[in-house]
C-alpha positions in Angstrom: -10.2 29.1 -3.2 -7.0 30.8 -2.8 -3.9 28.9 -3.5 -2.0 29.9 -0.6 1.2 27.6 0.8 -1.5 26.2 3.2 -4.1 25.3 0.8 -1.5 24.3 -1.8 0.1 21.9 0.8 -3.6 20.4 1.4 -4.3 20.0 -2.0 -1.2 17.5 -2.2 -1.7 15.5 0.8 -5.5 15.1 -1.0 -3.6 13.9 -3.9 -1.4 11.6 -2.7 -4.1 10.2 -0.5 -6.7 9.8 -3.5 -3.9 8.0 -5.6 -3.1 5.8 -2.5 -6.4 4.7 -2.3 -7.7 4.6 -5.9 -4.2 2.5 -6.5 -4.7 0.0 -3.4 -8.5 -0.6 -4.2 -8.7 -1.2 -7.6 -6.6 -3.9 -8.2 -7.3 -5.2 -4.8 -11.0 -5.7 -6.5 -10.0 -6.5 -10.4 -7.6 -9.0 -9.9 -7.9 -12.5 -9.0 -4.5 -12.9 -7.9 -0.8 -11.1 -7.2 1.2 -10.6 -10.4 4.3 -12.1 -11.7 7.1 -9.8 -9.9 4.8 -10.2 -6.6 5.0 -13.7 -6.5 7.8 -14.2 -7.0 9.7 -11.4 -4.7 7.5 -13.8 -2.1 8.9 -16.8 -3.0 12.8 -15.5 -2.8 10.9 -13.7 0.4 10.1 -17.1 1.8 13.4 -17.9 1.9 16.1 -14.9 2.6 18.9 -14.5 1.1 21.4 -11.6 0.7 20.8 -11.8 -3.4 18.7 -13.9 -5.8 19.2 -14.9 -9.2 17.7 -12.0 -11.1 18.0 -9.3 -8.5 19.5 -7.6 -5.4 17.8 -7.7 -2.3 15.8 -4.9 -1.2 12.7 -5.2 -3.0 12.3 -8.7 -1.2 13.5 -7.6 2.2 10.3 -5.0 1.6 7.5 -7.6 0.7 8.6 -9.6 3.4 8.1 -7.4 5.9 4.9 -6.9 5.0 4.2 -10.5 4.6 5.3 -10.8 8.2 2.6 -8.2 9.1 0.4 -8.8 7.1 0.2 -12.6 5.7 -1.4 -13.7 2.3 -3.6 -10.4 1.7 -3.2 -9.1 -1.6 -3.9 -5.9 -0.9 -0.8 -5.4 1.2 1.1 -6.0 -1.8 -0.7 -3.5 -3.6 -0.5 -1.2 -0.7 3.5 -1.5 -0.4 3.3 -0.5 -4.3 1.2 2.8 -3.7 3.5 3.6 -0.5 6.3 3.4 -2.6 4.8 5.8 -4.7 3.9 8.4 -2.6 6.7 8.7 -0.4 8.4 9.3 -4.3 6.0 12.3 -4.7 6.4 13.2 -1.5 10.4 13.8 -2.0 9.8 15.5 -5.5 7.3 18.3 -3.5 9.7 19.0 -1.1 12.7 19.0 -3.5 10.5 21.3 -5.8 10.6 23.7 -2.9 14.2 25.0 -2.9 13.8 25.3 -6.8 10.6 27.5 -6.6 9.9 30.9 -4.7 5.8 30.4 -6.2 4.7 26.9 -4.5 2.0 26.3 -7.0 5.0 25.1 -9.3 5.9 22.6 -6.6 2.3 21.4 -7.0 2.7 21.3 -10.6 5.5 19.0 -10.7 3.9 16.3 -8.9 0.9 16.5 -10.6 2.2 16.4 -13.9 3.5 13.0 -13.5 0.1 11.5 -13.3 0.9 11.9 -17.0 3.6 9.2 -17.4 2.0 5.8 -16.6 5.1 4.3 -14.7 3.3 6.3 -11.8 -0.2 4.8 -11.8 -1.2 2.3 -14.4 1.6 -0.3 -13.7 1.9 0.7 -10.2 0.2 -2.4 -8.6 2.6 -4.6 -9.6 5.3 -4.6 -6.8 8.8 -4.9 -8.4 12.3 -3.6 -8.0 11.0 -1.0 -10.1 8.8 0.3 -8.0 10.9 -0.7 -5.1 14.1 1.6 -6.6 11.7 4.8 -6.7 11.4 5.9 -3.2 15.6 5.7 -3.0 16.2 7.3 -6.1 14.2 10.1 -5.1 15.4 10.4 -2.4 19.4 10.0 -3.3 18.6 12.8 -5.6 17.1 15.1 -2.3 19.9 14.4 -0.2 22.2 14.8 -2.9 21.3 18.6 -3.8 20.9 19.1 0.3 24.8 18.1 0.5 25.5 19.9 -2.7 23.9 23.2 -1.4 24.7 23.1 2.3 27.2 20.5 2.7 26.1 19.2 5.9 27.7 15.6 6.9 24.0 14.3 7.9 23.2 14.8 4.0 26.0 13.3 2.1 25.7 10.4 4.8 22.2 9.9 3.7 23.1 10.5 0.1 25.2 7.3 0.9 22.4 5.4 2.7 19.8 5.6 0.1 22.2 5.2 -2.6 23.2 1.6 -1.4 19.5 0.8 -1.2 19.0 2.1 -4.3 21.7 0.1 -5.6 19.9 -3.2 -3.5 17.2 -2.2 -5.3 17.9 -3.0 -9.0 21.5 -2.5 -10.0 19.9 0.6 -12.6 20.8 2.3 -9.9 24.1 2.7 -11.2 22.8 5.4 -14.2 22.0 7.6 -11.4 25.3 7.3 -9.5 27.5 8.1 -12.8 25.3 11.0 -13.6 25.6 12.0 -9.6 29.7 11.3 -10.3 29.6 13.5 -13.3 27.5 16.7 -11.9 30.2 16.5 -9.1 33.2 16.2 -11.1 32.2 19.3 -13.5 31.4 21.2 -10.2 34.2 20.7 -9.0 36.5 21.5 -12.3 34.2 24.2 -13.7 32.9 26.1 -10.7 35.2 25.0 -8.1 33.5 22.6 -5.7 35.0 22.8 -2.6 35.5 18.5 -2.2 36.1 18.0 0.9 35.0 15.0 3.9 31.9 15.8 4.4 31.2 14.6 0.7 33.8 12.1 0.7 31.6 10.4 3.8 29.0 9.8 1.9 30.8 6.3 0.7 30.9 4.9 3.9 27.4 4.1 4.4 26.9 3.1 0.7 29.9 0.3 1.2 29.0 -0.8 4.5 24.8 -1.6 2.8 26.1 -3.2 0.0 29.2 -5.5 1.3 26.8 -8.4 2.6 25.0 -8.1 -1.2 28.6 -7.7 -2.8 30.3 -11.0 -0.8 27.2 -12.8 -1.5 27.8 -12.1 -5.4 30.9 -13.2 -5.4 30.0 -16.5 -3.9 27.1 -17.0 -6.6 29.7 -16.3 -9.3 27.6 -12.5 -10.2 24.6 -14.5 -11.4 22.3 -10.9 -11.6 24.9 -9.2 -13.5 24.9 -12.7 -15.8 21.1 -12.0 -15.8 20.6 -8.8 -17.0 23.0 -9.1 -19.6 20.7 -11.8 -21.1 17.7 -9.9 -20.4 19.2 -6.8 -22.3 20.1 -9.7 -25.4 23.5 -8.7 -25.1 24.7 -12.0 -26.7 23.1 -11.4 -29.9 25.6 -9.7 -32.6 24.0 -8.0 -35.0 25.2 -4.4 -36.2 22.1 -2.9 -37.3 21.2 -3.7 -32.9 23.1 -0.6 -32.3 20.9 1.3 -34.7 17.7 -0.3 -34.5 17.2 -0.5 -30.5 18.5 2.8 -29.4 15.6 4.3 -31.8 13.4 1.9 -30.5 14.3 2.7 -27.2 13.8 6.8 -28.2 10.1 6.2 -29.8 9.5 4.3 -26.7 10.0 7.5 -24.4 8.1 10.2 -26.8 5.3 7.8 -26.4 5.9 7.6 -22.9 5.8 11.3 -22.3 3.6 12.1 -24.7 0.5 12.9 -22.2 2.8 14.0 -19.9 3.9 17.2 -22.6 0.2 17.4 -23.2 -0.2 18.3 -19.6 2.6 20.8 -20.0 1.0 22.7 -23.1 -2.4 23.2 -21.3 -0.4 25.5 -18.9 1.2 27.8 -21.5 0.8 28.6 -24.9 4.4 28.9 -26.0 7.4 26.8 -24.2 10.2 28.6 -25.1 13.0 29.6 -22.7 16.7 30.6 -22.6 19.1 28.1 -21.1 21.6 29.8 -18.8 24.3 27.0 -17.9 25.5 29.3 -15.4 22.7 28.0 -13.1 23.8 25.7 -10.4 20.1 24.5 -10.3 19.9 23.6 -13.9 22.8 22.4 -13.9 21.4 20.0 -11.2 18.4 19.3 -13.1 20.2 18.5 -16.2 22.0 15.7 -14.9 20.0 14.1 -12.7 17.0 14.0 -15.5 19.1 14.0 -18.9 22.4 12.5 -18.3 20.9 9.1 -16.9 18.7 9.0 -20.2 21.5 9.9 -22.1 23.6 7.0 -20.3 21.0 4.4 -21.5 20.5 5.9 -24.7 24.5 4.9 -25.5 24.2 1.7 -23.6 22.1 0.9 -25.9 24.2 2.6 -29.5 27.6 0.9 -28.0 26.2 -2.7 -26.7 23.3 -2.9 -29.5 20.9 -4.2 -26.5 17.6 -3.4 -25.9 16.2 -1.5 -23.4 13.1 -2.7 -21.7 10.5 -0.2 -20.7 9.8 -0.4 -17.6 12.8 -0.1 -16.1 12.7 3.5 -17.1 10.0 3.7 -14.5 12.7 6.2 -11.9 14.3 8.2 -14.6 11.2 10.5 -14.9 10.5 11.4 -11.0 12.1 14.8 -10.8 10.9 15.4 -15.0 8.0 17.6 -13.4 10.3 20.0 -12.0 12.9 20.1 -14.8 10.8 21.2 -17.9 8.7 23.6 -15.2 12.1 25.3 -13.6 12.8 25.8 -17.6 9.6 27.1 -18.5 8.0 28.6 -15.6 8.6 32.4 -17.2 6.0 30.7 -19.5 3.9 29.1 -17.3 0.2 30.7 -17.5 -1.4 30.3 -14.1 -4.8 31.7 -16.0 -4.7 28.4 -17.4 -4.7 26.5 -14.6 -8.2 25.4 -14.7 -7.7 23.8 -18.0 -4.9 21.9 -16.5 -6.7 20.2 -13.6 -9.3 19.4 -16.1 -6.9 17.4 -18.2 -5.5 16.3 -15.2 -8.6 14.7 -14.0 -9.4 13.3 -17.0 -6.0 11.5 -16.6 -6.8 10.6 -13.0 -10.2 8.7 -13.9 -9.1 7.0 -17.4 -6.1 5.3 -16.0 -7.1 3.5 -13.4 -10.7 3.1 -15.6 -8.5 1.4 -18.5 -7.3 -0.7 -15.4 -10.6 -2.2 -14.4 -11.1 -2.6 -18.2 -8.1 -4.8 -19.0 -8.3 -6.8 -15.7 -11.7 -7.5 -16.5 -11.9 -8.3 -20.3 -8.7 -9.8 -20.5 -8.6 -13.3 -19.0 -5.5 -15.3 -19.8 -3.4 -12.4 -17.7 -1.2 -14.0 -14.5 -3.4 -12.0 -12.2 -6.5 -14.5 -13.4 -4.7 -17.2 -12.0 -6.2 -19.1 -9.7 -3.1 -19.6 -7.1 -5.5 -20.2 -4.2 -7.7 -22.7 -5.6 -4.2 -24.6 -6.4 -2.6 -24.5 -3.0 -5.7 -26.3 -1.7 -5.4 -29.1 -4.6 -1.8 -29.5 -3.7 -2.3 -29.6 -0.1 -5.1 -32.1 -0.7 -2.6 -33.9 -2.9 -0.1 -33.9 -0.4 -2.0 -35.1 2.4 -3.2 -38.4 0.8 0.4 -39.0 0.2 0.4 -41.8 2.5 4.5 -42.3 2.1 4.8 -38.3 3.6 3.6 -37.0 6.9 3.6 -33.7 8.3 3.4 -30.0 7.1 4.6 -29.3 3.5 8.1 -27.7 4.6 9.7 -26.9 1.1 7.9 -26.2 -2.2 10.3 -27.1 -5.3 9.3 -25.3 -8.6 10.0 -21.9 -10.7 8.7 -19.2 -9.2 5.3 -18.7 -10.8 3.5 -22.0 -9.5 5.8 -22.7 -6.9 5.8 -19.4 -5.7 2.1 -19.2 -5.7 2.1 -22.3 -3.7 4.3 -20.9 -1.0 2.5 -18.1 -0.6 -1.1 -19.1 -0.5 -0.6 -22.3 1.9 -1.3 -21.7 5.2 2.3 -22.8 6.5 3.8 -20.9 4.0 6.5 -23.7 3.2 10.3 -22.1 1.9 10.7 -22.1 -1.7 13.4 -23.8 -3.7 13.5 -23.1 -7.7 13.4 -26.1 -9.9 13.2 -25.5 -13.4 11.0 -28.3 -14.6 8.8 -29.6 -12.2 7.0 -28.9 -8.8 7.4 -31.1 -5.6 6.1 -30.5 -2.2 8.5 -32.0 0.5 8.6 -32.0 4.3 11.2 -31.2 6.1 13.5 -34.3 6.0 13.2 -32.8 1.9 11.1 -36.2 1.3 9.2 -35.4 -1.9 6.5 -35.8 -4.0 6.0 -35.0 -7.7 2.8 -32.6 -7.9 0.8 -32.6 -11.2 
């Protein structure tokens, strides 16, 4: 078959569609129940609120939409993961596009992602990791449309999906310095012609994030207070500032590993000469190395480590980076070899799925949340001293949360550390288990 823009365009939408499906089904069929993040975005999602104690917003505005559409199925959860997903390849394709006269690169660069397994193996789990990919990708898009055409409609959207980026997970913000940064060195190198039509840009990202920004205020910046802990920050130690930045560096050579596998099978040699005079590489550069970079000397000046997964964004345009830089190398007589490895990639991830959700039983997605909603609304209704529908559900988020989604009425959720209670509406409880 000829790989003309038509059949090039088809093969993607096959793609997509394949990993939409594959993504959806599997753990849809493997797992017994949601996962941790799931639940509990549902239980914050039971019970709205313009923040949360470990995150921002968005990702709980999405799963309740879709909990409003679609109830307690778990495959709509798995299904808002994989949309996620695709609409982020989607926006790398066409981004590829203005980067690439031969389209089969803009293929490539989608396809070589199926090598980093922030884009299929922890997929199913919906979380604001997931959630932040679609608006990174397309902050980035909108960003190089304003950049290269400087059309109000773009920097206005650069704004939009910015401040749900930043609603998101507040990670957001490596992306934003390394946007500040391209623009500032555009604008003192090359002369960057600032002017309102960039400058608008902020006026969408204030007005999304006011309601988030008042609201943390008012809960004294609890997230912020959270993700310091979760980054250890309160531990002094000096060798920190050695020992996790190399951590975090082993982490993502591991990461990409398959991914540069992937990149060898199309050429022999990568070797290419940089040319910083390139406004596109230029481009690249920052939005792919510079956030890295950032988190790299979070990580040297703060000593704090640097969970994994919430790398999951940085890597999204990574496809189109190392092939705009090597494409004078790229081998197309290869390209045979590559699907093959790329197939092999296809089939073994979600294979090593099946095979860890069935062999591994003490996981959170063998819990039986179902099966405990019923003995709790059992429970509740031989309570003789409360009548009527369970209205509240008191607990941390895990068996609480589970709770609140899997009973029928869907009671709100209210955290309590150390114990669950199930109250009706006059907040009349009982102690459960």
């Amino acid at each position: 078959m000829a790989l003309n823009k038509k059949n090039l365009n088809n093969l993607f939408y096959i793609f997509v569609t394949t990993h939409l499906i594959i993504w959806t089904l599997i753990p849809s069929l493997t797992n017994n129940n949601l996962p941790l993040d799931t639940i509990e975005a549902l239980a914050w999602g039971s019970n709205l609120d313009w923040g949360f104690n470990k995150h921002p917003p968005m990702s709980v505005f999405l799963v309740e939409i879709f909990y409003q559409i679609f109830g307690a199925q778990d495959w709509a959860y798995y299904l808002l993961s994989q949309i996620c997903v695709i609409i982020s390849f989607f926006v790398v394709f066409k981004f590829a596009e203005d980067f690439f006269k031969n389209k089969i690169f803009c293929l490539l660069s989608v396809l070589l992602l199926e090598g980093i397994y922030f884009y299929n193996f922890t997929t199913p789990e919906f979380n604001v990791n997931v959630c932040l990919m679609p608006f990174w990708a397309l902050t980035v898009l909108y960003l190089w449309k304003g950049f290269k055409d400087n059309k109000i409609i773009d920097w206005l959207l650069v704004g939009l999906f910015a401040g749900f980026g930043f609603l998101s997970k507040y990670l957001f913000i490596y992306l934003g310095l390394a946007m500040d940064i391209f623009i500032l060195y555009m604008i003192y190198k090359k002369k960057f012609n600032i002017n309102f039509n960039c400058l608008a840009s902020l006026f969408p990202f204030l007005i999304v994030l006011l309601p988030h920004l008042i609201w943390l205020i008012e809960n004294d910046y609890i997230t912020i207070t959270y993700g310091l802990h979760r980054t250890g920050s309160g531990e002094q130690n000096l060798l920190y500032h050695i020992i996790h930045p190399m951590i975090f560096l082993g982490k993502q050579i591991g990461i990409l590993t398959p991914f540069l596998l992937m990149l060898l099978f199309l050429s022999n040699k990568l070797k290419s000469k940089i040319n910083f005079k390139d406004n596109k590489l230029l481009f690249l550069l920052a939005i792919n190395i510079i956030p890295i970079a950032l988190v790299f000397l979070t990580s040297m000046i703060m000593g704090v480590k640097i969970r994994t997964m919430w790398m999951t964004p940085f890597y999204l345009f990574f496809g189109v980076f190392v092939i705009y830089i090597f494409q004078s190398q790229i081998n197309l007589n290869k390209l045979k070899n590559f699907f093959t490895l790329f197939i092999i990639l296809l089939i073994f991830s979600p294979f090593a799925y099946v095979y860890v959700s069935i062999t591994k039983t003490d996981k959170r997605t063998d819990y039986q949340g179902k099966e405990e909603a019923k003995k709790a609304k059992l429970f509740y209704d031989d309570q003789n001293q409360v009548v009527g529908e369970i209205a509240f559900v008191k607990g941390n988020e895990w068996i609480a949360g589970n709770l609140s989604y899997h009973l029928e009425e869907r009671p709100k959720w209210i955290y309590d550390h150390n114990n669950i209670y199930l109250c009706n509406i006059k907040l009349k409880c009982i102690k459960y288990k």
